[in-house]
N, C-alpha and C positions, 0 to 999 in steps of 0.2 A: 131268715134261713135262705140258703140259696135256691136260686131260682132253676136250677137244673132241667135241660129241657123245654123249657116253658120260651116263647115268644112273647111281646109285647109289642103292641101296633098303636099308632097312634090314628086316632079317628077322628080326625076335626074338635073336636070338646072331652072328648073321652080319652080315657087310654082303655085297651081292651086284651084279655089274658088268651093264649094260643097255648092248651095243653100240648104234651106229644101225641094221644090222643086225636087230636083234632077240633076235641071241644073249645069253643071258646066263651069267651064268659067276660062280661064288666069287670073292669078292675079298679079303676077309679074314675070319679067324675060322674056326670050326668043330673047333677041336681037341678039342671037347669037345662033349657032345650035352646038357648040359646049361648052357653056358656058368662062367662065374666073372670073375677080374681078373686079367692079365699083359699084360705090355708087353713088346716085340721083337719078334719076327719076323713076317711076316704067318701063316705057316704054324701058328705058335702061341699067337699072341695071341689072348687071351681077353676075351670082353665081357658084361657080362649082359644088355643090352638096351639094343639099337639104337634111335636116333630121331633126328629131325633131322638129318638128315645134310647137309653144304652140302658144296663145292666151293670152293676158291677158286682164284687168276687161275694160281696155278702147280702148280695139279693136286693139290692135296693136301686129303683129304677130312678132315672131324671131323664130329664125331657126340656125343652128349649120350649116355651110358652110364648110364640114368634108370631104372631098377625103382624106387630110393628106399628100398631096404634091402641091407642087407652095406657091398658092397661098391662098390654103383651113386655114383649121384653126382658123376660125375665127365665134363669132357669130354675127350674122344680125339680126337689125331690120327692119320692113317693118310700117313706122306708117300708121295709122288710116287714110284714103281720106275722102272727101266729098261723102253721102251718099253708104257708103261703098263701096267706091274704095278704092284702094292702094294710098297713098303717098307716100314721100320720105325711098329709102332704106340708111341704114348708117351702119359703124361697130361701137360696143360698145365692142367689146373687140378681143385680138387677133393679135398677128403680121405678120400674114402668114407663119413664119415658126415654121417647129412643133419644139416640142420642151415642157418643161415644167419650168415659171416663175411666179410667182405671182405678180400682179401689177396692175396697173389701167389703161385701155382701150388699145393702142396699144403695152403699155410696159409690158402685160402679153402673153405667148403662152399657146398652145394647141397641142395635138398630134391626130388627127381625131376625134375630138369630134362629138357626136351622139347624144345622148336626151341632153332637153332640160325640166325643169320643171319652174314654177311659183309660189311664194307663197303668201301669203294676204297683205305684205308689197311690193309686186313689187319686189322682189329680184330673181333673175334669177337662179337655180341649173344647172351644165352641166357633163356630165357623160363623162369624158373624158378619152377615153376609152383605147387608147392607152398609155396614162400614168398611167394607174389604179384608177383614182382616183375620187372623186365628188370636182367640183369648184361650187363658190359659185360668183355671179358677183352683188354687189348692183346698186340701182338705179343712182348713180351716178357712175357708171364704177369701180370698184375696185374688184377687181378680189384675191379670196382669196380660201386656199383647207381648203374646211369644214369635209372630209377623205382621207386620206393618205394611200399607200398601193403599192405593189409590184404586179407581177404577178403570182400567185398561191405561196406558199402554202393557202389556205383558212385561214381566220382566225378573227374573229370576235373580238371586243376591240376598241381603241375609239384614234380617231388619228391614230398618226403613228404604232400603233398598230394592228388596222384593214388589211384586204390583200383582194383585188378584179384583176379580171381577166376578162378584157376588158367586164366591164362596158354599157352597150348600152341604157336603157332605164331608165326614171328616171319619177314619181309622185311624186307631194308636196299637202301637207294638208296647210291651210292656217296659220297655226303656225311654220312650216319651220320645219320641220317633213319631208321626204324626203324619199322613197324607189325607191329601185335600182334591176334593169334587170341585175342581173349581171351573164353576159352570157354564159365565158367559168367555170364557179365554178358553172353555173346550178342551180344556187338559186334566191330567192326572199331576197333581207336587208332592211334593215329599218336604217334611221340614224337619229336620231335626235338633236335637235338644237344645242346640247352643243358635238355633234361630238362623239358618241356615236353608233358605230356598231355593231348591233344583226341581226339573221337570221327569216324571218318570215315564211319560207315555202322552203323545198328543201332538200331531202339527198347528194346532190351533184354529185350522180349517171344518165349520159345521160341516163336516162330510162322514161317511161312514168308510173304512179304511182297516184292514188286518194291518199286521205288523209289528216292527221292534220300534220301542222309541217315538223318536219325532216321524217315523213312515205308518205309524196307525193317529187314524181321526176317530174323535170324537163328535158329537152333536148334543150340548146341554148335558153332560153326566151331572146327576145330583146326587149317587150316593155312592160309597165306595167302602168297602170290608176289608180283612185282612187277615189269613188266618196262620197256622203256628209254622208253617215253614217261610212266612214272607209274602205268599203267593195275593196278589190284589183280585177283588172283585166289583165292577162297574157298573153301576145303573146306567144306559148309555140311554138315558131318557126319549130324548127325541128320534133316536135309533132304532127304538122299541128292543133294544137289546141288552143280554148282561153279558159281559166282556172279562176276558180274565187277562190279567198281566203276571208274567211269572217273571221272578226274579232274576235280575240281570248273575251270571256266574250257578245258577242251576244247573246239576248234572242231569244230561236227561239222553235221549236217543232219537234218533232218526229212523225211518225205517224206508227203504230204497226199493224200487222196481225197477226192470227191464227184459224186453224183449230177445227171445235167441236168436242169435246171430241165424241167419235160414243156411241153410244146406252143410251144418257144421255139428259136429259132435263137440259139446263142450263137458268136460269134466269137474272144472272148477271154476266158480267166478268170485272177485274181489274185489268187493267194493271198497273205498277210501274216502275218505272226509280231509281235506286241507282249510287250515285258516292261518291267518296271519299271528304269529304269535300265540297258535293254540298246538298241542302235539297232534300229529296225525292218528286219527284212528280210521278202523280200518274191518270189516266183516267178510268171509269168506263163507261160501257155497255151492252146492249142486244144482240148488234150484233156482228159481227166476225172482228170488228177489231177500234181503237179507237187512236186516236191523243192527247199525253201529252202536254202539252205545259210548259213554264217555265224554258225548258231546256238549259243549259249555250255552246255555241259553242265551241268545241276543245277542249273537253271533254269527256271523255270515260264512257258511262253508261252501265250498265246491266238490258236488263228489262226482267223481271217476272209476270207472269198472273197467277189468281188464277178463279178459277168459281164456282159458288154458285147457289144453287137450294133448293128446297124442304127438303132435306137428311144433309144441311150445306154446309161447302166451304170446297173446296180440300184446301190440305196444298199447297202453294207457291211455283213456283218451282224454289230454291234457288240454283244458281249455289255451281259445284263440285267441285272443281280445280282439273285437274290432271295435271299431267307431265310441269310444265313450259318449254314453247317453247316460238320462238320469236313473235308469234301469237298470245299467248294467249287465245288458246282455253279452251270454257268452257263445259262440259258434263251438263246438267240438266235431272233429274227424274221428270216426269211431269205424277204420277198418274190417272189424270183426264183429261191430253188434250194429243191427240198423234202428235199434232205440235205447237212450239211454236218457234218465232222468226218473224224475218223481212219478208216483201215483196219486193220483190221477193226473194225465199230463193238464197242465194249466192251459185255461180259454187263452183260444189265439196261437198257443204250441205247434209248434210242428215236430215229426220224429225227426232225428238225428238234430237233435238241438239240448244244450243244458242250462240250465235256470240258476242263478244265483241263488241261494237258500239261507234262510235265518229260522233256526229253530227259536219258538218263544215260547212254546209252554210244553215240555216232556209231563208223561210220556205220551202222549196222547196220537204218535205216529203222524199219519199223513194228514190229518186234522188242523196240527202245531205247526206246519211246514207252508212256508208263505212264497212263494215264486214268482219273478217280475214276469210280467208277459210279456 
């Protein structure tokens, strides 16, 4: 039956059951205090270390049995019991020794394979991690690499082209779409169906970093989610962080502050969002500060306010450019407001100055909104 609600953790030798509740409880394993390899019963089946643990639609969990010596190497399933126990545990792929072959159920290796993902057909992904690579296991056991790659240099491309560097967590979209923890090259990938590796987030630099793209760091992410509108979830391990990536072409909103111009009646103000090849939008107000919406995520805008009274409207205050740096600062003259930019101004700000802006995760307002200093 399905497992609705219910979490599954993997605990060194055990797997262990997370009601909604809170309760939690055994669910398989533990017949032994030091672990090993047996298949059957849940009462006695043995593992030697739990990881990646998925779910799929009809309740039946697997798990990556990854230490990477004996007799690890293998992944397990746990089916679906009567009224959400465990049943029978089996291996569906895997020969216990590491190693790297493609094949179907005990005639393929693994070298400490670590996540584990699912996609809308039943097809099993595994990040395996000491071989560099993503396997791909169908519902009938065949065991096949959907990306190929060595250990470091980095290098995006499609097949044997791609290069990842021990690999650890992996999310699938229900069309087998597939991203990757991929943890010592400190990025977020993306692979899709036809074996296709691009970067979705990550300079590659162990640093800790907001941002679109290649301008947000990582530090060791080992595990990453994905839920139904696209939106990524990041264990940013050595960060002590979870990170979220919102999908590049998300509709989302900004939300803008600034200060009244001093000695001035102003009746309306209007703020504007420009990007290159996006349409202008644009919010209008009485008060000191106003939320666009319509704005495309991972996307770099400039906004500008103008205010209007009795006398007319101040001219716009249309950024300067000076000096290109890697930051991209912007000078703006803002005749009629003596601050104009985000909330909170970003460390190192000064007033009468504007910040180049990349919304990346709506709506979450000034939270989402990244500003170079």
């Amino acid at each position: 039956m399905p497992q609705v609600g219910n979490a599954f953790v993997g605990d060194q030798h055990l797997i262990r059951k997370v009601a909604p509740t809170g309760a939690t409880s055994l669910y398989v394993g533990g017949a032994s205090a030091t672990g090993g390899y047996k298949d059957g019963a849940p009462n006695t089946a043995l593992f030697y270390y739990t990881l990646g643990i998925r779910v799929d639609a009809a309740g039946d969990v697997f798990n990556a049995d990854g230490n990477g010596i004996g007799a690890g190497n293998r992944i397990r399933e746990t089916a679906a019991g009567v009224a959400g126990a465990a049943g029978l545990v089996s291996t569906i792929a895997g020969s216990g020794t590491p190693g790297f072959t493609d094949g179907t159920g005990v005639a393929a290796s693994f070298s400490q394979p670590a996540g584990i993902a699912v996609d809308g057909a039943g097809n099993l992904y595994v990040a395996d991690s000491r071989n560099h690579r993503i396997r791909k296991i169908t519902p009938a056991g065949v065991v096949t690499t959907v990306a190929d790659g060595a250990p470091g240099p980095f290098a995006d491309g499609t097949g044997t082209a791609a290069a990842f560097n021990q690999p650890m967590g992996l999310a699938a979209e229900a069309d087998g779409t597939v991203y990757v923890a991929d943890t010592m090259n400190h990025r977020i990938r993306k692979v899709t169906p036809g074996g296709e590796v691009t970067t979705v987030a990550g300079s590659g630099s162990p640093t800790f970093a907001d941002g679109a793209g290649a301008a947000a760091s990582f530090n060791q992410p080992q595990g990453v989610a994905v839920d139904s509108t696209g939106t990524l979830y990041v264990a940013d391990t050595m960060n002590s962080r979870i990170r979220k990536i919102a999908p590049v072409g998300t509709i989302g909103e900004l939300r803008v502050t600034w200060s009244a111009p001093a000695g001035a009646i102003v009746n309306v103000y209007v703020a504007t969002a420009n990007a290159a090849e996006q349409p202008t939008r644009s919010c209008n107000t009485a008060t000191l500060s106003c939320t666009i919406t319509g704005l495309t995520s991972g996307v770099e805008y400039t906004i500008t306010v103008t205010a209007t009274n009795a006398a007319g409207t101040s001219p716009a205050s249309p950024p300067r450019r000076q000096r290109r740096t890697e930051t991209d600062r912007r000078r703006v003259r803002t005749p009629s407001l003596s601050y104009l930019g985000c909330a909170p101004l970003p460390e190192g700000g000064r007033e009468g100055e504007v910040y180049a802006a990349t919304l990346v995760s709506p709506p979450d307002s000034t939270d989402t909104l990244f500003v170079s200093p």
